[in-house]
C-alpha positions as CSV (number, residue, x, y, z in Angstrom):
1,X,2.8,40.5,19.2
2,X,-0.8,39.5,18.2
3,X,-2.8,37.4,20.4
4,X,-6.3,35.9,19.4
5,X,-9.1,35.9,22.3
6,X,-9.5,32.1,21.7
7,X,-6.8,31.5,24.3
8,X,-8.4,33.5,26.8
9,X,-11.2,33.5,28.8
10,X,-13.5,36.5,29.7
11,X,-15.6,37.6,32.7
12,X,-18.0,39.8,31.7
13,X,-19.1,41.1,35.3
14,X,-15.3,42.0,35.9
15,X,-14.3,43.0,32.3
16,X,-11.0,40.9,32.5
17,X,-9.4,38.6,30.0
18,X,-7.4,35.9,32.0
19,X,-4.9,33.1,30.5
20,X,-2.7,31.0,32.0
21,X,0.7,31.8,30.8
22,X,1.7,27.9,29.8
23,X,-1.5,28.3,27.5
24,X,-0.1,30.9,25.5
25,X,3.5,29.4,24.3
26,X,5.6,32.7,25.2
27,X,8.9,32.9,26.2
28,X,8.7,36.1,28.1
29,X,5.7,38.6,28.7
30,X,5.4,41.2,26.4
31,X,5.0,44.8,27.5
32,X,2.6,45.8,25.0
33,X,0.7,42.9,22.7
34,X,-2.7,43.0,20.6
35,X,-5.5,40.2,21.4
36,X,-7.9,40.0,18.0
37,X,-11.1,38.7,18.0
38,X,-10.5,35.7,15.0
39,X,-15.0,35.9,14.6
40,X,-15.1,40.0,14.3
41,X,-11.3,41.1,13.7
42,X,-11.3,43.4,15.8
43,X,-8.5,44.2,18.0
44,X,-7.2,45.9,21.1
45,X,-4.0,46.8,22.3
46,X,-3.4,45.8,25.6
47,X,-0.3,47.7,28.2
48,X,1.6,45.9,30.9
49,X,0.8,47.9,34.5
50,X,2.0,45.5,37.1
51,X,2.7,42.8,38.5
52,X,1.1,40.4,41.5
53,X,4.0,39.7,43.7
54,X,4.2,37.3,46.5
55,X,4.8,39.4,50.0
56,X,8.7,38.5,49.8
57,X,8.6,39.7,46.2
58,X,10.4,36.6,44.7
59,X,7.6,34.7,43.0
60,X,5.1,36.4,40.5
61,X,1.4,35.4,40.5
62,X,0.6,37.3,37.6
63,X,0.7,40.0,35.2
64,X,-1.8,42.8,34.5
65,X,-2.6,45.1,32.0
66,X,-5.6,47.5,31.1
67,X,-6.4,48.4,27.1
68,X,-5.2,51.4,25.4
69,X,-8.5,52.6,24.1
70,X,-11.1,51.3,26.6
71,X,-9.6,51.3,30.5
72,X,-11.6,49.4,31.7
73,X,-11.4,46.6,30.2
74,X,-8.2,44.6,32.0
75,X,-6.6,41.5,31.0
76,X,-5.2,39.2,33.0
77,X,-1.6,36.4,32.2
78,X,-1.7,34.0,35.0
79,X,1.7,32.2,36.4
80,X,1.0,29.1,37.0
């Protein structure tokens, strides 16, 4: 799945992408996906590492992942 960075914003002090997962039209969250950069082309592949659970563990806040090339830069799908 490709993503373009246009649907997501970026904190540069924090290195995190973050989206709201109603902005991105999926109907599940991928494990693995690729955000582009539509202005450079250039890509990253980013990994699912967790999950932000409430403490009862029934409702998700959101999901994380972290780039396959570059660590720390993080990414961030929002449940809202």
């Amino acid at each position: 799945m490709q993503l373009s960075t246009d649907l997501f914003h970026w904190q540069k002090d924090t290195k995190c992408f973050s989206a709201e997962a109603s902005d991105l039209g999926l109907n599940q969250i991928p494990e693995t996906f690729s955000l582009t950069n539509p202005k450079t082309r250039i890509s990253m592949v980013f990994k699912f590492t967790h999950k932000d659970m409430d403490s009862t563990g029934e409702d998700t806040y959101g999901w994380n992942y972290v780039s396959t090339t570059n660590k720390s830069i993080t990414l961030l799908i929002i449940n809202d």
